[in-house]
C-alpha positions in Angstrom: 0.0 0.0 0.0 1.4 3.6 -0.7 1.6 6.4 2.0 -1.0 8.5 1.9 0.4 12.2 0.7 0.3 14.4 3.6 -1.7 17.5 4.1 -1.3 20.4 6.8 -4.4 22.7 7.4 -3.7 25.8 9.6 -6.9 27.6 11.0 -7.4 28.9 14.4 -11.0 28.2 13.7 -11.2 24.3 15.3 -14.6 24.0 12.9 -13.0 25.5 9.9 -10.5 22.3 10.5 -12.6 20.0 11.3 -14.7 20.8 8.0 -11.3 20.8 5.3 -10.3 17.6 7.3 -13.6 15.7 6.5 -13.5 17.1 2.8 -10.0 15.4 2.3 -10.0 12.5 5.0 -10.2 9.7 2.5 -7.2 10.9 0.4 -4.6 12.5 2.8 -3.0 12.4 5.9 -4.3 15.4 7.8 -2.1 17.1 10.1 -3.9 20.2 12.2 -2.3 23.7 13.7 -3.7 26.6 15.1 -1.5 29.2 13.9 1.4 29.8 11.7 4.1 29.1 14.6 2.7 25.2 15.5 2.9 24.8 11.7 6.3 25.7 11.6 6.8 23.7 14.3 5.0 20.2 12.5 7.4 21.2 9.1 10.6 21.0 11.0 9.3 17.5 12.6 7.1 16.3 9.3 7.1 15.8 4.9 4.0 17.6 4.1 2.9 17.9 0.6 0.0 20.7 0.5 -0.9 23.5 3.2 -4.2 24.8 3.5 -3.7 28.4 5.3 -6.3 31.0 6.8 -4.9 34.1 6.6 -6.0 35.9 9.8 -4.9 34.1 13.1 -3.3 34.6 16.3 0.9 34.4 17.3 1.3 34.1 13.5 -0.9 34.7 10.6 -0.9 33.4 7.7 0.7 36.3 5.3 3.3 36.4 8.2 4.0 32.2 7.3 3.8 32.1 4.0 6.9 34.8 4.0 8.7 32.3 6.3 8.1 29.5 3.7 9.1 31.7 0.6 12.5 32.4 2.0 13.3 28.8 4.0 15.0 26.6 1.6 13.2 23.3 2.7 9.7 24.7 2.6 9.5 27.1 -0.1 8.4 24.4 -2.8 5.5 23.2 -0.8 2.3 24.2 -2.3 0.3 26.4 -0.3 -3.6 27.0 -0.5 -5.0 29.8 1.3 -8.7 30.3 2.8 -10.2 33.6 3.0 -13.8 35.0 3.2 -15.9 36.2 0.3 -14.5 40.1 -1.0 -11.3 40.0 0.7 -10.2 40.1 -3.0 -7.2 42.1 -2.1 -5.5 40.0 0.6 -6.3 36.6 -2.0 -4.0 39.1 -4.7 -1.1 39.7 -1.7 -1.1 36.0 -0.9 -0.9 35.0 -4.4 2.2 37.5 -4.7 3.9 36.2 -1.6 4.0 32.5 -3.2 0.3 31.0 -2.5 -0.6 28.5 -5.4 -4.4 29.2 -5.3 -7.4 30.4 -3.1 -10.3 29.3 -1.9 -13.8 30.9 -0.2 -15.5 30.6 3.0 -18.3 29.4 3.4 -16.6 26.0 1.8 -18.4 24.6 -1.3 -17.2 20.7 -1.1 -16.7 20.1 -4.4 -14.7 23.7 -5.4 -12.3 23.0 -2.7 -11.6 19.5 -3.7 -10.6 20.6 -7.5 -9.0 23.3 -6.7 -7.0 21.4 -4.6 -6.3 18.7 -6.5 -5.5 21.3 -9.7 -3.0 22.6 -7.9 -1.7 19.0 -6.5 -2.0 17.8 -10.2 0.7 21.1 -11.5 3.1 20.0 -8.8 3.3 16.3 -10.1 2.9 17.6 -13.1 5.9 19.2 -13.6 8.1 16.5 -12.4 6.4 14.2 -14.7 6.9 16.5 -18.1 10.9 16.5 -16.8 11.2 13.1 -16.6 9.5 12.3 -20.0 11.4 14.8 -21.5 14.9 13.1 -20.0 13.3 9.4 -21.4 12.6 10.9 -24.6 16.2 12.0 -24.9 17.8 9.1 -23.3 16.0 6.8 -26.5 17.1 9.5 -28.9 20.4 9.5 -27.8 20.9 5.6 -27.6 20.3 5.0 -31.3 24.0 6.7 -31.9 25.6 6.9 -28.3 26.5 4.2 -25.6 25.6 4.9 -21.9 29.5 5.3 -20.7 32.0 7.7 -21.3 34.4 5.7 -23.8 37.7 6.9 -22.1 36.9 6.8 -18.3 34.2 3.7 -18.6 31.7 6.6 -16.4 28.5 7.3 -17.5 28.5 10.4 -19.9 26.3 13.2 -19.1 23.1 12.5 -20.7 23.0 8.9 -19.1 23.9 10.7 -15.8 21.2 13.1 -15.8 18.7 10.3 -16.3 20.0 7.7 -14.1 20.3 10.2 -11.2 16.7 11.5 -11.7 15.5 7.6 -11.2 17.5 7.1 -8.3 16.3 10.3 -6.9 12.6 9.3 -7.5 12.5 5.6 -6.6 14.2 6.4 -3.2 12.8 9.7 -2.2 13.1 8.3 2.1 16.9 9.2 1.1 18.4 12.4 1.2 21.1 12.4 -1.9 24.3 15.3 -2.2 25.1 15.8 -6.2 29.0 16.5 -6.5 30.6 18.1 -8.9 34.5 17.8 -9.4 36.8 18.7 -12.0 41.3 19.0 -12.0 42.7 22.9 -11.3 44.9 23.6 -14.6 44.3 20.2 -16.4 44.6 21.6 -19.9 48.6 22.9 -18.6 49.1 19.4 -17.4 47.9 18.1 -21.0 50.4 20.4 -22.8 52.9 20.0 -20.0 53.4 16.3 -20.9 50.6 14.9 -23.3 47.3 13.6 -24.0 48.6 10.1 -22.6 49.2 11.5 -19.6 46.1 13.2 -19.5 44.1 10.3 -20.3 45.5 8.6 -17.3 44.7 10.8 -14.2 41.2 11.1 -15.9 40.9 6.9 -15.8 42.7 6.6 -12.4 40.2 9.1 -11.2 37.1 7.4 -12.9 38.4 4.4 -11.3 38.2 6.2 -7.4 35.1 7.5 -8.0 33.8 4.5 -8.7 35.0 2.8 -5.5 33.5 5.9 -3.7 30.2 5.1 -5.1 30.1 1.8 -5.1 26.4 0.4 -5.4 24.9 3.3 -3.2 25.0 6.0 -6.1 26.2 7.4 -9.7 29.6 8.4 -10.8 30.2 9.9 -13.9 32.3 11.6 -16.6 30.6 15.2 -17.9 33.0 16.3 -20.3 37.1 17.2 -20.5 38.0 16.9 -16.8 34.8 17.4 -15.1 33.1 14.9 -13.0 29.8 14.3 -11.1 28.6 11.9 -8.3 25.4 11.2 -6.6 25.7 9.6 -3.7 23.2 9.2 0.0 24.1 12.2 2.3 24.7 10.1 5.2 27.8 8.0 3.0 29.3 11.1 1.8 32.6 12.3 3.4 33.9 14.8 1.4 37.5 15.2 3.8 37.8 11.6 3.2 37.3 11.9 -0.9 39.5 14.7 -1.0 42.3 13.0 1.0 41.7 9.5 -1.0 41.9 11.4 -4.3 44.9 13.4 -3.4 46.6 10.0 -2.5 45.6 8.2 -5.5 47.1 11.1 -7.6 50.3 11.0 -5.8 50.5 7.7 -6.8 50.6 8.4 -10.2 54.2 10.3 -9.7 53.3 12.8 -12.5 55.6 15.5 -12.1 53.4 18.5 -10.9 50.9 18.5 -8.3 47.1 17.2 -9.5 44.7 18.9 -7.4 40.8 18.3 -7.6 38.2 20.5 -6.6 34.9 19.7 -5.5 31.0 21.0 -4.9 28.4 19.7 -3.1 24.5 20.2 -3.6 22.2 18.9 -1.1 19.1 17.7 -2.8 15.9 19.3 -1.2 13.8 19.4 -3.6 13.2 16.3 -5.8 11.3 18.1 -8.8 14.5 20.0 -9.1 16.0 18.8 -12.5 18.9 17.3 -12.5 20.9 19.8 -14.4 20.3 22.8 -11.8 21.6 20.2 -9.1 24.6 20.1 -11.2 24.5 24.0 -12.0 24.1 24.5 -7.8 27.0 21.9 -7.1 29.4 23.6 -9.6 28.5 26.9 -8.4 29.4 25.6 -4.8 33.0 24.3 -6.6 34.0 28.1 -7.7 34.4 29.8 -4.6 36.6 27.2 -3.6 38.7 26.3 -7.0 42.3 27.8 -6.4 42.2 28.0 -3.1 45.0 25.7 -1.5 43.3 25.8 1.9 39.7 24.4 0.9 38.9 21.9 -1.6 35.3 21.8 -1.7 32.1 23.9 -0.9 28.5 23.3 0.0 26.3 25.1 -1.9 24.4 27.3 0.6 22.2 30.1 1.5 24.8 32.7 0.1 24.9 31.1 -2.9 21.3 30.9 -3.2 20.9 34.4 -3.3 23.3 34.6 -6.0 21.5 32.3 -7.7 18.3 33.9 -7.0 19.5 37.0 -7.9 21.0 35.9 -11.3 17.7 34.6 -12.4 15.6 37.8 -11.4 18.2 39.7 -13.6 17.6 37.2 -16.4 13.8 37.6 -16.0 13.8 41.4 -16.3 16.1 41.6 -19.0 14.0 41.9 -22.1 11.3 43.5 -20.1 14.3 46.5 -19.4 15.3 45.9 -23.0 11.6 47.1 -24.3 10.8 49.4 -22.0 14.3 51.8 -22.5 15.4 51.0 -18.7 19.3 50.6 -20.4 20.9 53.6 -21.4 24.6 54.8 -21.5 26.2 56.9 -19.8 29.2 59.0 -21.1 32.9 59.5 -19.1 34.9 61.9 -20.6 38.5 61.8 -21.4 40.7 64.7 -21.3 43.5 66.8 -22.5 45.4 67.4 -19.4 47.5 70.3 -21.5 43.9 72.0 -21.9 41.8 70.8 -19.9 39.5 69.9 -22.4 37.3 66.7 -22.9 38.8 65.4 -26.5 36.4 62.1 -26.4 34.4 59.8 -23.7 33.6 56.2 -22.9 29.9 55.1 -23.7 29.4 52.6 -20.4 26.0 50.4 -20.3 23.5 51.2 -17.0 20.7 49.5 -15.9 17.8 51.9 -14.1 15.8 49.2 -12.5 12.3 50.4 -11.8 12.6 48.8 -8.4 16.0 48.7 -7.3 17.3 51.6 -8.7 20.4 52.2 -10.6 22.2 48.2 -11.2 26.3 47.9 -11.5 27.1 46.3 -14.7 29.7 44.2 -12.9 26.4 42.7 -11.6 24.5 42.1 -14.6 27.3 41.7 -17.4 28.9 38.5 -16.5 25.2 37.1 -16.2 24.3 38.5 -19.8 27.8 37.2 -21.2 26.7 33.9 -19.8 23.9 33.2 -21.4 24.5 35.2 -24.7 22.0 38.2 -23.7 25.2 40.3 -24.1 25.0 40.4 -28.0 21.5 42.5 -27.8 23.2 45.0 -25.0 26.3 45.8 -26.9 23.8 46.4 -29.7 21.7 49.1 -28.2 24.6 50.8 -26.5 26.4 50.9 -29.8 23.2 52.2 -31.4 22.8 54.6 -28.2 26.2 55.9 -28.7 25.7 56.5 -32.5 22.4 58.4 -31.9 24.2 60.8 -29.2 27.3 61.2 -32.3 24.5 62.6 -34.5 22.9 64.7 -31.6 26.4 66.4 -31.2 26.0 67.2 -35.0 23.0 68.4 -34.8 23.1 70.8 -32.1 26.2 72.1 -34.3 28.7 71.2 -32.4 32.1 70.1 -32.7 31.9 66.2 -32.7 33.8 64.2 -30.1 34.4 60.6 -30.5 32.6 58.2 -28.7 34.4 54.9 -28.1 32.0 51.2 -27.2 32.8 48.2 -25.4 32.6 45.1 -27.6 32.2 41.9 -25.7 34.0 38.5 -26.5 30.6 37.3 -27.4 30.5 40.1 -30.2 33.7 38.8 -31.2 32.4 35.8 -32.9 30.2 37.2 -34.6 30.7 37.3 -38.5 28.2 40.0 -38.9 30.2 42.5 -36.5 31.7 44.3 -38.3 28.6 44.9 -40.7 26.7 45.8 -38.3 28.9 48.7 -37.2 29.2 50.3 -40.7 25.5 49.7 -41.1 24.8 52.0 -37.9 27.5 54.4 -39.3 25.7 54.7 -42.4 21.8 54.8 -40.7 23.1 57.9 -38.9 25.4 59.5 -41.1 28.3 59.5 -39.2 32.2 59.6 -40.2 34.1 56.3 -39.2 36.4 58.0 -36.9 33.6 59.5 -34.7 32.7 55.6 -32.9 36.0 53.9 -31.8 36.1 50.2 -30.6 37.4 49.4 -27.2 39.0 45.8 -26.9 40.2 43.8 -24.0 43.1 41.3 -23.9 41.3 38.4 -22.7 39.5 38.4 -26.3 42.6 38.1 -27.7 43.8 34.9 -25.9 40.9 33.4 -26.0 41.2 33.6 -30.1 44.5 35.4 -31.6 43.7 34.8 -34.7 40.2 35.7 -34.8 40.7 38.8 -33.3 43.5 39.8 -35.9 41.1 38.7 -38.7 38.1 41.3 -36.9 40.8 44.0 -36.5 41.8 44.2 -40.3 37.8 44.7 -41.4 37.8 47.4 -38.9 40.7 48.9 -39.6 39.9 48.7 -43.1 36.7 49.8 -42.7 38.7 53.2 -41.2 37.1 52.7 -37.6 39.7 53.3 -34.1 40.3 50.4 -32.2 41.4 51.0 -28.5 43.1 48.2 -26.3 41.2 48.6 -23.2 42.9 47.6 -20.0 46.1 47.1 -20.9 48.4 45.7 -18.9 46.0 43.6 -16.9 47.0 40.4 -18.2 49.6 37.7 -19.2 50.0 38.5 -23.3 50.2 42.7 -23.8 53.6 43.0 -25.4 52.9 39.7 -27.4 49.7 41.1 -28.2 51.4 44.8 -29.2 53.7 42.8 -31.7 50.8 41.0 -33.3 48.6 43.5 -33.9 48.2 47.3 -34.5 46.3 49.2 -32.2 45.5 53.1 -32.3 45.3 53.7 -29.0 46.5 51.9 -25.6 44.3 52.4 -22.3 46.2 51.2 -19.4 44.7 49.5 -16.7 44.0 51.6 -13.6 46.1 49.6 -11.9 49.2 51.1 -12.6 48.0 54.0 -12.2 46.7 53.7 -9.0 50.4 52.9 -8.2 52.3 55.5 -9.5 52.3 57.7 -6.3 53.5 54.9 -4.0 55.5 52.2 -6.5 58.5 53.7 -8.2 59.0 50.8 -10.5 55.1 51.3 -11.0 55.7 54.8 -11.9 58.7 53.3 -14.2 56.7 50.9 -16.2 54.4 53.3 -17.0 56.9 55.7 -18.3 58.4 53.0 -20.7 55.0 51.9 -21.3 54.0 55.4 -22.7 57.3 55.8 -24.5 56.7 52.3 -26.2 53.2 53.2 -27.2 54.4 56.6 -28.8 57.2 54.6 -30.7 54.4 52.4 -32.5 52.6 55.3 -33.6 49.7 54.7 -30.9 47.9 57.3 -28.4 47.8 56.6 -24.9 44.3 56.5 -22.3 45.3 56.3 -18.6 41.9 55.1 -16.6 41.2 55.4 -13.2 42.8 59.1 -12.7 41.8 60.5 -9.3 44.7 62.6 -8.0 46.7 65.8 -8.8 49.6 64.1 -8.5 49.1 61.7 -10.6 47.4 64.3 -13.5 51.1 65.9 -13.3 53.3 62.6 -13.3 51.0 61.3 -16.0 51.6 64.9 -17.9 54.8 65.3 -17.4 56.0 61.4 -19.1 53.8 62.6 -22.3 50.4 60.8 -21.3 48.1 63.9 -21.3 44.5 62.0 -22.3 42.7 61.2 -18.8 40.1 59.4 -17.5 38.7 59.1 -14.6 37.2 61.1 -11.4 39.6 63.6 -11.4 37.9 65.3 -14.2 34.8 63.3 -14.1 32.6 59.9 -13.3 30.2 58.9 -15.8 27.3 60.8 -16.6 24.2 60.9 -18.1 24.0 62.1 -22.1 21.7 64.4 -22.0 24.0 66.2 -18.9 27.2 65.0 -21.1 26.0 67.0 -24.1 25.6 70.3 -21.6 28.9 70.4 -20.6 30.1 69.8 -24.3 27.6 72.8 -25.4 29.7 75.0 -22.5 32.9 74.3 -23.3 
């Protein structure tokens, strides 16, 4: 016989409980409290499946629980039903907003409560049940051309994994599972340190562990490259232990250079939780710790949560903020230190949030650059900054060049460069007046891609700025490779140059360098007087920063260009 699914009613009405209890007697457990306090009490002690919740009670109502339940981890995926009296139509919209799944009226009609309880029972199972078809249907798919293992390691591969650990998940759901992700710090140096052979090796002796690890209580397998996953029960997981037994099984090996795994671990709380975001929440767990000699592994917790959380309200608002014009740029200007006069500025993406205000774009940007939303932001703020070059022209002024950010999305893009000339020509604007800013890191990711992108700019008579230079491992290889018009060093160095004389000395040759190649030279991150005059007095005289200014608004921008 199956358990019964379990059902918590919360009423400080004993005849309102009494009445939902004999509606749904035959079908659920029925578990009673009060208030909102005994019911937190009964979740801490008790699985429930469904709440029925009266708003207005004593020590804790119900609008004052179902916040408690929104933010715990272990009880915000329990659907909640609440009960209200006829016309109370604005308290049934609040607890819909805080996370209810449905209402229903008193006095009770019998029959609406029992479907809209079971509707909203039915979308809960539901969508477990579409995830799991979804994962057959692709397991069948995927065995007409692939095996179940991972040829090299003898693992499962990824899709197998995903499908096997959602079974295990299901058919034991009395055990609480962790998900582990794992993957080797530096493997691809080891691989061209020594070779593939090599390689291959630690990623088979490692298969081979994890496999004793697991034994017949979970799921080992290989995702891709040197990444690995486990499932495994919570109680025969010892992550020290895993850590010291894989460290010792690597020594083994005698491979000249030290092999060090790192590791994250989701605890599965929620079982209609696919089994990707368990692997997205265990890897994200792995990353605060990978590099770090001290700790090996991370459980993903309530921090990261809200990282999470917070990445995925950014993602939901983002084509919302797209239509309704909450981007814009902002413009910092750069100046002449000889005159004091701006000579061009730096367009710089915001995000005015209509409820939280002004957002960083070190928040949003490497969450748009993850998943590809970056492409349609660089568009507009390349379309923004051409629109504010033809304003300048309009209003008769003298124009000053306006240089964009390109991302290393962008730089993949075969229609790049198109596009750009395209929004030169849509607003009649000369090629020198919208420069291109850079960064290194595009250029080790591809050298050669980024040469071929430079030539069409180049050609098509557009400035290309190397933004940050300095910053990373390949600028003077990068300097010999290809011709840039104008270097912008990384604030760094000059944040230095009034406490580091070798600082201050680097940048002197570095300035002297760039003049020799025929280039121009940006220093960001200007604050001081002292270091306007240093940077003046070695032959840098174009500044930015907030010496002179932080970024501003256009419409402000183009007032102080009309007063100069």
């Amino acid at each position: 016989m199956m358990d019964r699914a379990v059902m918590l009613i919360v009423d400080d009405v004993e005849i309102n409980r009494a009445i939902l209890s004999q509606f749904f007697q035959n079908e659920y457990e029925i578990l009673e409290a009060p208030n909102g306090k005994e019911a937190l009490d009964i979740l801490e002690t008790r699985n429930v499946d469904i709440i029925l919740l009266d708003l207005i009670m004593p020590v804790m109502g119900g609008m004052e629980l179902l916040a408690v339940l929104h933010k715990h981890p272990r009880f915000q995926d329990i659907p909640v039903v609440v009960t209200t009296s006829q016309g109370l139509l604005n308290s049934e919209i609040q607890a819909l907003e805080n996370g209810a799944a449905d209402f229903i009226t008193k006095p009770y009609n019998p029959i609406v409560v029992q479907c809209r309880v079971r509707n909203v029972m039915a979308r809960q199972e539901n969508e477990w049940r579409k995830e799991r078809q979804r994962l057959q249907a692709e397991k069948i798919s995927a065995m007409q051309t692939l095996i179940e293992t991972d040829q090299l390691t003898g693992l499962y591969n990824h899709h197998t994994m995903l499908a096997k650990t959602a079974e295990m998940i299901q058919e034991n759901r009395a055990t609480q599972y962790c998900i582990v992700y794992l993957d080797i710090s530096c493997f691809k140096v080891i691989n061209e340190l020594f070779n593939m052979e090599t390689g291959d090796m630690i990623l088979k002796t490692a298969a081979a562990y994890f496999k004793t690890v697991v034994g017949n209580r979970g799921l080992a397998a290989r995702l891709s490259a040197d990444h690995f996953a486990l499932c495994m029960p919570e109680n025969a997981l010892d992550m020290e232990l895993v850590i010291q037994g894989l460290d010792a099984v690597m020594r083994s090996l005698a491979v000249y250079r030290s092999i060090m795994f790192y590791a994250g671990v989701f605890t599965v709380d929620n079982v209609y939780l696919t089994v990707n975001k368990m692997l997205d929440r265990a890897h994200m767990a792995m990353n605060t710790v990978k590099g770090n000699y001290n700790r090996r592994f991370a459980y993903y917790d309530e921090q990261l949560r809200t990282a999470l959380m917070e990445e995925q309200m950014l993602v939901r608002d983002m084509e919302g903020a797209l239509d309704n014009n909450n981007f814009c740029i902002f413009l910092q200007p750069i100046y002449d230190s000889a005159t004091n006069k701006i000579k061009s500025a730096e367009a710089l993406i915001r995000w005015n949030h209509p409820q939280r205000g002004m957002i960083s774009p070190g928040v949003f940007i490497p969450v748009f650059e993850k998943n590809g939303f970056v492409t349609r932001l660089d568009r507009f703020a390349w379309e923004s900054a051409c629109r504010f070059l033809s304003r300048q022209r309009d209003n008769g002024l003298d124009v000053v060049p306006v240089s964009v950010n390109v991302s290393r999305v962008n730089m993949y893009d075969h229609n790049f460069v198109d596009y750009m000339t395209s929004l030169l020509a849509k607003y009649d604007l000369e090629p020198w007046m919208l420069r291109i800013e850079m960064t290194e890191t595009a250029y080790v990711d591809n050298p050669t891609q980024m040469v071929k992108i430079l030539r069409r700019l180049k050609n098509a008579g557009l400035t290309v700025l190397m933004d940050d230079f300095g910053s990373g491992y390949s600028s003077l290889n990068m300097l010999k490779n290809i011709a840039m018009d104008i270097l912008k060093l990384d604030m760094k160095f000059v944040q230095d140059i009034e406490t580091s004389p070798r600082a201050a000395t680097i940048m002197k040759s570095i300035v002297n360098m760039a003049h020799d190649l025929g280039m121009d030279v940006i220093a960001e991150g200007v604050e001081t007087e002292p270091q306007v005059s240093f940077l003046r007095d070695i032959g840098c005289r174009l500044i930015q920063g907030y010496y002179y200014a932080r970024p501003i608004a256009a419409d402000e921008f183009m007032d102080k260009l009309m007063a100069e």
